[in-house]
N, C-alpha and C positions, 0 to 999 in steps of 0.2 A: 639143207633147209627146203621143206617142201613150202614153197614161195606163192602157188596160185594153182585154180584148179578152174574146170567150165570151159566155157568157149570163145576164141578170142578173133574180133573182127581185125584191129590193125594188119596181120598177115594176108589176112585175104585180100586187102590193097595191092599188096605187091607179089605176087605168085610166080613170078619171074625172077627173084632178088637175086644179087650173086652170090656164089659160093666162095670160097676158098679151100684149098688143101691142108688136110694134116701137118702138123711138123715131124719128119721124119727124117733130121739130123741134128746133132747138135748146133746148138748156134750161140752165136757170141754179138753183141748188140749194146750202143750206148743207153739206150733205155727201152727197157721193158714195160709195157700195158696187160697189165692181167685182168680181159674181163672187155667180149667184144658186144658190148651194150652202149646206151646210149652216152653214160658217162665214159666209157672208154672211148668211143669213137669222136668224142668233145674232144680228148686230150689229143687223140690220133691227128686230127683237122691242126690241133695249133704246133703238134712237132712236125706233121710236114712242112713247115715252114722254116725250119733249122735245117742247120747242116748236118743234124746227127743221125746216125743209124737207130733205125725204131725198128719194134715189132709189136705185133698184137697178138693173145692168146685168148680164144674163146673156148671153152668146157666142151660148149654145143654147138650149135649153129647163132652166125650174130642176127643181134635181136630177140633172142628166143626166152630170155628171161624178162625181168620186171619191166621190158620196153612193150613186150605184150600188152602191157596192166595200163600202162600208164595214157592219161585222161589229157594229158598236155594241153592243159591250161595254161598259158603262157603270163602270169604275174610280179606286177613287184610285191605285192600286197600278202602277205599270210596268215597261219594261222593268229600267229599273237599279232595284234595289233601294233605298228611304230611305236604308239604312244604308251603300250607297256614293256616294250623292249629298253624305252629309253631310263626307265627305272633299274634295270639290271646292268645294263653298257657303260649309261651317260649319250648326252645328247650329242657331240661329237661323234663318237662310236656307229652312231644309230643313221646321221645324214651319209655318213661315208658307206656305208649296207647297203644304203637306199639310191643314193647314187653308181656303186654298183650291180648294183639289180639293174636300174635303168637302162644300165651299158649291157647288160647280159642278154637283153631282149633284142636290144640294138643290134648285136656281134651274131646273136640266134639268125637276124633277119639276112645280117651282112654273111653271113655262112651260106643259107638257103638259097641264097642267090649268085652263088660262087659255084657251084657245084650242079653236076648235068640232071642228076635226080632230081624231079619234083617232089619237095619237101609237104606241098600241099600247106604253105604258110601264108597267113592272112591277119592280117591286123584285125581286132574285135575289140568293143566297148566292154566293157563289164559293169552288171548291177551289183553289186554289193548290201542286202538290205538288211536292215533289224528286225530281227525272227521274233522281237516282243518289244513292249513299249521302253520296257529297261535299259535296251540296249541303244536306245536312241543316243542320249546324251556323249555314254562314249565311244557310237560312229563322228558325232559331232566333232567332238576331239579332234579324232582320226584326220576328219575331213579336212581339218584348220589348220592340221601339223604339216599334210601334204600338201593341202595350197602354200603355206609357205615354202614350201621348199622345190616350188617350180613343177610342180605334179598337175596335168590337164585333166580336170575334174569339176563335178558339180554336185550340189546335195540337193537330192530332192526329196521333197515333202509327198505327202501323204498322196496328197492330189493330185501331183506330178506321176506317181507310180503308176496312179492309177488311170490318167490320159494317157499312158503307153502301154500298160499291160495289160491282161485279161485278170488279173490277181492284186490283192491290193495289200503292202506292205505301207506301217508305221514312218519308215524312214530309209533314205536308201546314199548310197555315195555311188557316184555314176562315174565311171574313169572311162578316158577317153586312151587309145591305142595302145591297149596291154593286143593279147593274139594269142592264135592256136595253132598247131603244125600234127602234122602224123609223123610221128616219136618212132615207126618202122622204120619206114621211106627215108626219113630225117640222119637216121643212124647205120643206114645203106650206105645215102648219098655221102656221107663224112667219111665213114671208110674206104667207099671207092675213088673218092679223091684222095685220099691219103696213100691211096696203094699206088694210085698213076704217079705221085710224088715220088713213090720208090719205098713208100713205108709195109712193112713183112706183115700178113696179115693169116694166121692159122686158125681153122673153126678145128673142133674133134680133139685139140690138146687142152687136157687139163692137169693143172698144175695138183702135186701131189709131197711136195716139198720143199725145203727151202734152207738157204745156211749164208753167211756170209764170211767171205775168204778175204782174212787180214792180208795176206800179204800181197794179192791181186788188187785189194780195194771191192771186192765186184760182191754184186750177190749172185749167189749159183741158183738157179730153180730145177729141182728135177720135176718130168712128167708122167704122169701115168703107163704111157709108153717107156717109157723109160731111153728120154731123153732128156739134155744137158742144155740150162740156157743160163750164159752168164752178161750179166748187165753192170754197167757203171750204176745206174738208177732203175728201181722201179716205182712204177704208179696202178696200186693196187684199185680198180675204179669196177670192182664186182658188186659194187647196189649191195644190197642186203646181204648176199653169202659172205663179201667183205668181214662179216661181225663172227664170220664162224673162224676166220684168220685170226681176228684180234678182237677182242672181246670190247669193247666203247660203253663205257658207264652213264655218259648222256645221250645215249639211241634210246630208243622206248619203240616197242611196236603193237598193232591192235591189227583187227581185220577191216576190209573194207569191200564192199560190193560194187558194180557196175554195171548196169544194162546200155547195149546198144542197138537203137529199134530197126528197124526196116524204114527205107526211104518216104521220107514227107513229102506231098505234093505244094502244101501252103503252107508257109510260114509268115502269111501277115499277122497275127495276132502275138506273131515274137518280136518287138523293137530290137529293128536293128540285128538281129541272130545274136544279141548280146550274151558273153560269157555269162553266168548266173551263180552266185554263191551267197551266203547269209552269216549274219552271229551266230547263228545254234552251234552246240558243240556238243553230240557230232552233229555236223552241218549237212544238208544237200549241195546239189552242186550240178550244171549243165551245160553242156554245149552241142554245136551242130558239127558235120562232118562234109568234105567236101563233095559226097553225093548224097546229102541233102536226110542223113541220120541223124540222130539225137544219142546223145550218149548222157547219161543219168547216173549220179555215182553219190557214195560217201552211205549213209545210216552208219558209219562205223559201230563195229564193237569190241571191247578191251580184250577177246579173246586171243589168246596165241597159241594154244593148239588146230592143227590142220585140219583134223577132224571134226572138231567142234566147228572150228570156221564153217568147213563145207559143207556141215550139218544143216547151215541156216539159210543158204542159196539158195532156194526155191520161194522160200517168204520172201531173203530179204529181196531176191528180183520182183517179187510180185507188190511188195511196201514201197518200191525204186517209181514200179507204172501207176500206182495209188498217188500219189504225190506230184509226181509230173500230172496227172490228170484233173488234179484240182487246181494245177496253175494254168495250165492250159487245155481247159475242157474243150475245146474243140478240133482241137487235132488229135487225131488219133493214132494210136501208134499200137505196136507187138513187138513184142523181146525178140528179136533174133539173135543177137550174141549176147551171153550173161556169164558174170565171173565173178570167185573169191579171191580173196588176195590180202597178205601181209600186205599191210605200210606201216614204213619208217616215219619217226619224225625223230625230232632231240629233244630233252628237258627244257633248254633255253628259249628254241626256236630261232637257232642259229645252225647253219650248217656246218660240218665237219672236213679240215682237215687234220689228217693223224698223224703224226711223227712221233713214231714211237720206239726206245732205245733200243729193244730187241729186231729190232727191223732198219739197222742201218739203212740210209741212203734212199728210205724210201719214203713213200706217199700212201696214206689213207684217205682215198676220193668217199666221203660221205655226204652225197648229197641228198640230205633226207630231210622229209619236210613236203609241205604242200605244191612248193613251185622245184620240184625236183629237176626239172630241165634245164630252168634258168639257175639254179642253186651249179648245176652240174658245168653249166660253160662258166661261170665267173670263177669258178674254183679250179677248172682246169685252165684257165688264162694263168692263173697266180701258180701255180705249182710248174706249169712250162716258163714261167718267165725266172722263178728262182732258179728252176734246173740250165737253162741258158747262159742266163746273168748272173747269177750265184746270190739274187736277191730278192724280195719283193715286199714292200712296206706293207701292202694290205694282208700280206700271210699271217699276221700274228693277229689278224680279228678273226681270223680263222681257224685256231689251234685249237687241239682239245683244253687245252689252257689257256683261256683266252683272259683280256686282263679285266675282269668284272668293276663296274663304276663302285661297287660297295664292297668291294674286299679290302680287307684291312693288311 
């Protein structure tokens, strides 16, 4: 799957990252991780905490796929609204999501500060506004579902937008300590804690098959190299190539753009470096970086060929600095890093995971969707606590078969 093309700033953060070696013997392991990304290296951080033998397998270098891409926005909030989730779920369903999510941001921040890497994470407000007058009444909603449910937030009026911005929005829901992190650095520092643990961590191995041996219990993976890796479990946590292993009927994917500009001197005319997202669909979307960049993303479009995609990166970078310039004409900015790129979401806008009977014993880490980072740690808590404890009550809101409030 050609996943993304252009130029990508996250790495230039870290130009020192560490390496690891090839695997170049067979190996035998209580669980296997395929896929040394950001969702793998979530799962890595919570099984070094066991007593089991782990390994990690990355294709390429970790980090080098969709952790590139990714804008890490750190939200409970996404694309579908609570208040239309709770129509498909049921409103039990939907508090227990949202109370998850909450902990995933929490456990993000509790990780970042465990580990020697500077994750570059920072708590941030987020505006939220209504991209037209339509969409007021159901931010409204929105607003009134989350205050009830213990959510630190405000709704502000027309007025209100416009005493803090330079841009003036209809309606907006203002959330107090959602946060950002660099999603490179982020999924360094997790791996390189999990290695000091004593967890096996291979870049340059890629897996190139797979069988599972009844009478061992295990599944075998062979490699491209043509090595041998047998696991009690594995957790398949490869982002988007994941869907070339096992095809998922509620993924869906479209393209998406991102500009990242060259260093701001001033930022007062931004309240607060506030996260920035809207109703439109496809939405804009913003934030700052911790040397003092703007990153600009979303015009998506429903295209899923590469080449069309890449087709459009030069507009759509140039559509990304048009738009950021009308909310904030006075700061000025140039594209220094710009990119296309698949993104996942699901039909429901729920995230994924897969257990599926051709794949004993294993895990389908799909965390797609808008808040894919925080999608990625709460679903790797639940899949290491089953594998542990041979259980975990929140895993079945999470199945590709999940139990729908209106199925009959």
């Amino acid at each position: 799957m050609n996943l993304q093309s252009g130029t990508y700033y996250w790495p230039t953060t870290f130009p020192d990252a560490p390496s690891y070696p090839a695997l170049e013997e067979d190996l035998s392991c209580d669980v296997l991780v395929i896929g040394g990304g950001s969702s793998g290296a979530q799962c890595a951080y919570y099984l070094a905490e066991t007593n089991l033998d782990v390994a990690v397998i990355e294709k390429s270098t970790i980090g080098s796929g969709s952790t590139c891409t990714n804008t890490a926005l750190l939200q409970y909030s996404g694309e579908k609204m609570f208040t239309d989730l709770i129509h498909t779920f049921g409103i039990d369903y939907i508090e227990r999501h949202l109370q998850l999510l909450k902990e995933a941001i929490n456990e993000i921040e509790k990780a970042s500060k465990s580990v020697s890497i500077d994750c570059e994470f920072n708590r941030r407000d987020t505006l939220y506004s209504a991209s037209c007058a339509e969409d007021v009444e159901s931010l409204k909603k929105e607003y009134e579902f989350l205050k009830q449910h213990n959510c630190e937030l405000t709704f502000l009026t027309k007025e209100d937008i416009e005493a803090k911005y330079p841009f003036s929005r209809d309606a907006a829901i203002y959330s107090y300590n959602d946060a950002e992190i660099n999603p490179f650095r982020f999924t360094h520092a997790l791996l390189e804690h999990a290695a000091s643990k004593g967890v096996h961590i291979y870049e340059h191995t890629e897996m190139n098959g797979h069988h599972f041996d009844e009478e061992r219990g295990k599944m075998i993976i062979s490699t491209k190299n043509g090595k041998s890796i047998q696991a009690r479990y594995i957790i398949f946590a490869a982002g988007y190539e994941g869907i070339e292993m096992k095809k998922e009927k509620k993924a869906s994917f479209v393209s998406t753009y991102t500009v990242t500009t060259n260093p701001v001197d001033n930022f007062s005319p931004w309240y607060n470096r506030t996260l920035i997202w809207e109703t439109a669909r496809p939405y804009l979307f913003m934030r700052t970086t911790r040397d003092n960049r703007i990153i600009i993303g979303g015009l998506d479009d429903n295209t899923t060929y590469h080449e069309d995609r890449d087709s459009k990166l030069i507009h759509k970078k140039k559509k990304l600095i048009e738009e950021f310039n009308k909310m904030f004409p006075s700061i000025q900015v140039q594209p220094e890093y710009y990119l296309a790129a698949f993104y996942g979401g699901t039909l429901d806008g729920i995230p994924i995971i897969g257990k599926y009977r051709e794949f004993p014993n294993s895990y389908f880490l799909f965390a797609f969707g808008d808040n894919g980072t925080v999608y990625s740690q709460l679903l790797s808590k639940i899949i290491v606590k089953e594998i542990v404890e041979g259980e975990s009550p929140d895993i079945a809101l999470y199945l590709q078969e999940r139990p729908l409030h209106n199925k009959s």
